[in-house]
C-alpha positions as CSV (number, residue, x, y, z in Angstrom):
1,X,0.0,0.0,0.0
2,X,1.6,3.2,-1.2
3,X,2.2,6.4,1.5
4,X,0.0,9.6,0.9
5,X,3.2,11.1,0.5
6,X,5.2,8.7,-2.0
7,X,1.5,8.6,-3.7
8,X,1.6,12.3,-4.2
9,X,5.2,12.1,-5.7
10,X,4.4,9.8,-8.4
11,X,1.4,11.7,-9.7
12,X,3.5,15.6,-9.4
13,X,6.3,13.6,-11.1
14,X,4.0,12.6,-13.6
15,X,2.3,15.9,-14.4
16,X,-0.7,15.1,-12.7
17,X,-2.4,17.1,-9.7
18,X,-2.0,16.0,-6.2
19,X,-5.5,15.2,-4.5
20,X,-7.4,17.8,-2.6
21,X,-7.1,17.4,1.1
22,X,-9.7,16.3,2.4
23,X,-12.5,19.4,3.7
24,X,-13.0,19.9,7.2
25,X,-16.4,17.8,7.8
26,X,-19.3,20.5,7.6
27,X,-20.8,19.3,11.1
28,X,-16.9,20.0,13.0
29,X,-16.8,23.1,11.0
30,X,-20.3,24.4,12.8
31,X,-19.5,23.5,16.3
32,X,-16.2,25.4,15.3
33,X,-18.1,28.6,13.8
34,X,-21.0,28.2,17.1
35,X,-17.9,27.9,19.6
36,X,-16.5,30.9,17.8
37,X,-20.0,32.8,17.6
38,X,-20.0,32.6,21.4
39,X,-17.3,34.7,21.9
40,X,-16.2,32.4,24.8
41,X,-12.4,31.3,24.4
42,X,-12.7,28.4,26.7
43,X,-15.5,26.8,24.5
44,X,-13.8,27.0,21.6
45,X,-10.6,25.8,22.9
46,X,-12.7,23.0,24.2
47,X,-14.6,22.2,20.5
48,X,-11.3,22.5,18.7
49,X,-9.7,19.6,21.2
50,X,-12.8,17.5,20.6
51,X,-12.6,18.2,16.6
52,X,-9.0,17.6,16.6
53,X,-9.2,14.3,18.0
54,X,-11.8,12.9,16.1
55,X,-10.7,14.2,13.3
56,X,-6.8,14.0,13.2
57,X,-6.5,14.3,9.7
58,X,-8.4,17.6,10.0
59,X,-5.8,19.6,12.7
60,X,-3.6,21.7,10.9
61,X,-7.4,23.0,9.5
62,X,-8.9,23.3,12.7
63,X,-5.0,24.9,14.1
64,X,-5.6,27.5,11.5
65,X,-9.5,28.3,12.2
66,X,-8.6,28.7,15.5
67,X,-5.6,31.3,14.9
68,X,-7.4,33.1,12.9
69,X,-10.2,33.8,15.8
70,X,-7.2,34.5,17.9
71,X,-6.2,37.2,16.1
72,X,-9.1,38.7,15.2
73,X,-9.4,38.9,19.1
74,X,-5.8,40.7,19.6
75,X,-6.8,43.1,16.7
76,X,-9.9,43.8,18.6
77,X,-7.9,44.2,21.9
78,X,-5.7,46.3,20.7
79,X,-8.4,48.4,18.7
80,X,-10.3,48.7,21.7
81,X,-7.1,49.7,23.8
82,X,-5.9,52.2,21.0
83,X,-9.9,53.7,21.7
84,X,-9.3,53.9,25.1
85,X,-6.1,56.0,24.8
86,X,-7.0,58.4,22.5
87,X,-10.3,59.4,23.9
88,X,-11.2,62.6,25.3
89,X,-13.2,63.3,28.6
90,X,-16.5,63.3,27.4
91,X,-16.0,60.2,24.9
92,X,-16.8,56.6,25.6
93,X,-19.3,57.2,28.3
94,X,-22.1,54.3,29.0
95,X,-25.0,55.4,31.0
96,X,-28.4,54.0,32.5
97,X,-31.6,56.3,33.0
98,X,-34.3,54.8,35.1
99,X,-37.7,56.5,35.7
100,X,-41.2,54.7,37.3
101,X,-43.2,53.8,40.2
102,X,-42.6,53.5,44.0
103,X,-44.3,51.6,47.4
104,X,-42.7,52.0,50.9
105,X,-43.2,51.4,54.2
106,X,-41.7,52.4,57.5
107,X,-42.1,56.0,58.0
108,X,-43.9,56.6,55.2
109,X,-46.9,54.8,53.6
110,X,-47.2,56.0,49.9
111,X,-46.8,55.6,46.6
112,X,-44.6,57.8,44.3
113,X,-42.3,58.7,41.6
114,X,-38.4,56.9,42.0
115,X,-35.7,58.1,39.1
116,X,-32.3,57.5,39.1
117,X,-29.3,57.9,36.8
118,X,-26.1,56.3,36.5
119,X,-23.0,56.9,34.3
120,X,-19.8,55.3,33.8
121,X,-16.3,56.1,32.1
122,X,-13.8,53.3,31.6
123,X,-10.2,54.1,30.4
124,X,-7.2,52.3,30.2
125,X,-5.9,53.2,33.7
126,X,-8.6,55.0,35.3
127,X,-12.8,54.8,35.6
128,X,-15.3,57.1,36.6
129,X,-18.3,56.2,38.4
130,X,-21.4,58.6,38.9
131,X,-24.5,57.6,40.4
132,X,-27.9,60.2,41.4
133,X,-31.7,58.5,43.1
134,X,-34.2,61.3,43.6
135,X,-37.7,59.4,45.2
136,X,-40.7,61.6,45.6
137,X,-44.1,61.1,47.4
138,X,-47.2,63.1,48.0
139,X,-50.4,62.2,50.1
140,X,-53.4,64.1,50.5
141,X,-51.5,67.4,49.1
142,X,-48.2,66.9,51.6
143,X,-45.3,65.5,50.7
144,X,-44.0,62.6,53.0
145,X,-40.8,61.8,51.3
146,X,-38.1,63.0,49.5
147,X,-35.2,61.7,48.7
148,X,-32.2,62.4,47.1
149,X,-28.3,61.1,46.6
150,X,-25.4,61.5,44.1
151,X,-22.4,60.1,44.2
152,X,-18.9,60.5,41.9
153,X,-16.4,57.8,42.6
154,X,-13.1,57.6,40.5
155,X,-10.6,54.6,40.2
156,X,-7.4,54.3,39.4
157,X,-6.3,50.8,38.3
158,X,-2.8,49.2,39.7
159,X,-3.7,46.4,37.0
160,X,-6.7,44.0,36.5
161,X,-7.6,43.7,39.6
162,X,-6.6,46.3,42.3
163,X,-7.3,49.9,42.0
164,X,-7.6,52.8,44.5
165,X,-10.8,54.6,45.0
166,X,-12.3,58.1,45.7
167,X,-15.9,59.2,46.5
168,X,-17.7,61.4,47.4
169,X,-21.6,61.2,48.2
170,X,-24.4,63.8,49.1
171,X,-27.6,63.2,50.5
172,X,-30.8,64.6,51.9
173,X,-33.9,62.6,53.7
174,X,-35.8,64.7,55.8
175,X,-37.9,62.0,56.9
176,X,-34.9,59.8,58.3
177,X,-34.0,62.8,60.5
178,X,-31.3,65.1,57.8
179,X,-31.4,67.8,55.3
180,X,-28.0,67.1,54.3
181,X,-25.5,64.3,54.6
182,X,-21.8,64.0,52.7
183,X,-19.1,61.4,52.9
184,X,-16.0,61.6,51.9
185,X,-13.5,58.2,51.2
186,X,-10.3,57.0,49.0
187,X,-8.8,53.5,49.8
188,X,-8.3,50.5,48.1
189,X,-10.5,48.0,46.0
190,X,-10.0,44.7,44.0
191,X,-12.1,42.9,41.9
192,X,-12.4,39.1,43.5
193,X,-13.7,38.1,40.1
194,X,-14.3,39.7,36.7
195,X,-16.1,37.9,33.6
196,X,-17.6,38.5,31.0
197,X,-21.4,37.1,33.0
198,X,-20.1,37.9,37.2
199,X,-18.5,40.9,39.2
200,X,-17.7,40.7,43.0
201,X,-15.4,43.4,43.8
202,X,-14.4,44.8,47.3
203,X,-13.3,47.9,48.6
204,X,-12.0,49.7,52.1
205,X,-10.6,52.9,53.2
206,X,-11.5,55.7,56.0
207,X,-14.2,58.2,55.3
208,X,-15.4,61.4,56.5
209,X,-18.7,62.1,57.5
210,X,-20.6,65.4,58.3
211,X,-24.6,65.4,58.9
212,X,-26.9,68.6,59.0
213,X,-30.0,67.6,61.4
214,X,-33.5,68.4,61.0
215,X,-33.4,70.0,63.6
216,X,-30.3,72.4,63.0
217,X,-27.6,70.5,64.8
218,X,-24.2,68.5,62.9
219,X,-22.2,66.5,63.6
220,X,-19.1,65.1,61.9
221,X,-16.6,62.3,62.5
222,X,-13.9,60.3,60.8
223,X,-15.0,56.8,60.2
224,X,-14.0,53.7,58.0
225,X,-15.6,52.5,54.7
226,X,-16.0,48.2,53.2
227,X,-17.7,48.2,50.1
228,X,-19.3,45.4,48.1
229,X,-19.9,45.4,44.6
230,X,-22.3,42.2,42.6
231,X,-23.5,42.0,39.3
232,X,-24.7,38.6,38.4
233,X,-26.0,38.3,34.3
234,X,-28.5,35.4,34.6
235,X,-29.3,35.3,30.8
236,X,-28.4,37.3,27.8
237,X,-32.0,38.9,29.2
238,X,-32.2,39.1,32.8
239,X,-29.9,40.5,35.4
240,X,-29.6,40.2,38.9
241,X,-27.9,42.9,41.3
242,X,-27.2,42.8,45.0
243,X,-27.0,46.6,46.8
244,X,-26.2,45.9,50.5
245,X,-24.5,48.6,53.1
246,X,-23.8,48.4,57.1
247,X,-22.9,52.2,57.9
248,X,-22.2,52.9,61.5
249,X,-23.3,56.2,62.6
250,X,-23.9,57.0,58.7
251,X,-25.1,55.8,55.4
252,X,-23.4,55.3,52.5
253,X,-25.6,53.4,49.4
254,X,-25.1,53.1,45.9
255,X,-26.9,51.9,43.5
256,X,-24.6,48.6,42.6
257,X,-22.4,48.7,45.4
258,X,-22.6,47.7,48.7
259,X,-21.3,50.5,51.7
260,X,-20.4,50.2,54.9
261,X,-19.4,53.2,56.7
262,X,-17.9,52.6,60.4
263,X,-18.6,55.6,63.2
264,X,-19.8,55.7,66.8
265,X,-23.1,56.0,67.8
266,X,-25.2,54.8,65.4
267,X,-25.4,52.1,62.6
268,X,-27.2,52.5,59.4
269,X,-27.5,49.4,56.7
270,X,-28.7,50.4,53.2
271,X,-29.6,47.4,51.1
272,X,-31.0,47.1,47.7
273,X,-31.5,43.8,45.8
274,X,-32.7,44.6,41.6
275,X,-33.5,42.5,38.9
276,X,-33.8,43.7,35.4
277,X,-35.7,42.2,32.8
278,X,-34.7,43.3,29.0
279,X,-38.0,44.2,27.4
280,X,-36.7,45.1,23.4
281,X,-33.7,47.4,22.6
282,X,-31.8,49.2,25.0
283,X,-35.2,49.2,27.1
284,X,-35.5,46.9,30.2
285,X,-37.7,46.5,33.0
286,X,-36.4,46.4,37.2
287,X,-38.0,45.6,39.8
288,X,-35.9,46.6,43.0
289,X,-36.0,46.0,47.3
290,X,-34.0,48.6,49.2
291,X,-34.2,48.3,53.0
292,X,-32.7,51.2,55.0
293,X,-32.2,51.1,58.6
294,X,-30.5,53.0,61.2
295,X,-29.9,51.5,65.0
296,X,-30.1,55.1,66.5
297,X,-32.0,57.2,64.2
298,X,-33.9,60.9,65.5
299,X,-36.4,61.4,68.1
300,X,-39.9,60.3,66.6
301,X,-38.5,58.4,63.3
302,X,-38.6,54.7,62.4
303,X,-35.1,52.9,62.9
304,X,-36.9,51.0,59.2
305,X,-37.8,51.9,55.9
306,X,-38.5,49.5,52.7
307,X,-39.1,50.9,49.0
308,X,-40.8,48.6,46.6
309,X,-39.5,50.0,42.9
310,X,-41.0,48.7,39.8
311,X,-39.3,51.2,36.8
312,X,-38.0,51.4,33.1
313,X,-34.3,51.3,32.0
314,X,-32.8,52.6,29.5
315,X,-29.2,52.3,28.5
316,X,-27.4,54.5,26.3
């Protein structure tokens, strides 16, 4: 039985054309192309060791499908990088605007209007983070809540995983006791994991808190910060987040973070759990929980409150 490659020789010597090799089988090509389509490197890297040992006389095709995606990947990268670098300030922004319906109970028992808006810059070594809630109710002509908090927070990134961390935070909720609240941190955080479906990241660092009463007193005090960030994509449709925050003596919330704020005196927790729902487009619907609670909170005011959110999302 002659060799491929002696086989080959006789018919090149002979003036004849060598035989085709032989295709890649259609069905290994589209678990190939799906793998590839998926945009997941450890699936294809799985597929094209399955393909390769079934089909052995098929590797240097599937080595050279596979390369090819590779590279298209560093291009990308390195597009995407090159973006980064040269972008200006108000350039590669992504943002959420979120507008609908509220319930709570606690101190107040109403429904009202909840909005919230949330904006984020990612460059190479550096993100910024900005984050504004306004809740509103009105019952029989008086207004029993209103609510409001903004927060800027930049990063700068050590590498993939640890960066340092500013913020800053206002807020203002007469019916919890204040007209005005601000916090002040920097510190460090680290992303525990990163993909391209779940983020847990952690951060710590001392804060300052002042906090205008109600009733005209302040009071201020150094304190300590542990944050908590968790994003979890269920589905290509639905995600889940997890808001929790323990603040002693203050409050610090965010809308997908999780503060704790350490002072004497007084301990307030600010947790919000939201699950979004992609309805078509950029347009999703969230329901959201947020429980806020403060161990020592004014004369007359309930240590609990709960808000019920049902609103629309729109990314941009």
């Amino acid at each position: 039985m002659f060799r491929p490659a002696f086989t080959t020789a006789i018919l090149v010597a002979a003036g004849l054309s060598a035989p085709a090799a032989a295709a890649l089988p259609d069905p290994v090509r589209a678990m190939l192309d799906a793998a590839i389509a998926s945009g997941n490197k450890q699936d294809v890297a799985a597929v094209a060791k399955v393909a390769k040992a079934t089909n052995p006389e098929d590797v240097a095709e599937i080595d050279s499908i596979v390369a090819d995606y590779n590279r298209k990947l560093a291009a990308q990268a390195a597009a995407s990088l090159r973006e980064k670098q040269e972008a200006g300030f108000f350039e590669n922004w992504k943002g959420q605007g979120e507008l609908g319906g509220s319930r709570s109970t606690g101190n107040t028992r109403n429904l009202g209007l909840s909005g919230g808006l949330k904006l984020v810059k990612d460059a190479v070594k550096w993100r910024l983070n900005f984050q504004a809630r306004a809740d509103y109710e009105r019952n029989n002509g008086k207004t029993t809540r209103d609510q409001l908090s903004a927060t800027i927070e930049p990063n700068y990134k050590f590498n993939k995983g640890l960066y340092a961390y500013g913020l800053a935070q206002f807020e203002r909720d007469r019916f919890q006791g204040f007209t005005a609240r601000y916090t002040v941190s920097g510190g460090l955080g680290y992303e525990v994991v990163k993909t391209k479906d779940l983020r847990l990241a952690v951060k710590a660092g001392p804060a300052l808190r002042i906090t205008d009463f109600v009733n005209g007193d302040s009071r201020s005090s150094l304190a300590g910060l542990v944050g908590v960030d968790f994003d979890w994509k269920i589905s290509d449709n639905v995600k889940f987040s997890q808001d929790a925050g323990g603040t002693w003596a203050s409050d610090a919330q965010g809308f997908t973070s999780a503060v704790a704020v350490f002072e004497s005196g007084n301990t307030t927790l600010n947790a919000t759990s939201a699950l979004d729902a992609k309805l078509i487009g950029a347009l999703s619907a969230r329901i959201s929980y947020t429980i806020e609670h403060e161990t020592n909170p004014p004369v007359g005011r309930a240590k609990t409150d709960t808000i019920n959110r049902a609103t629309l999302v729109y990314d941009f």
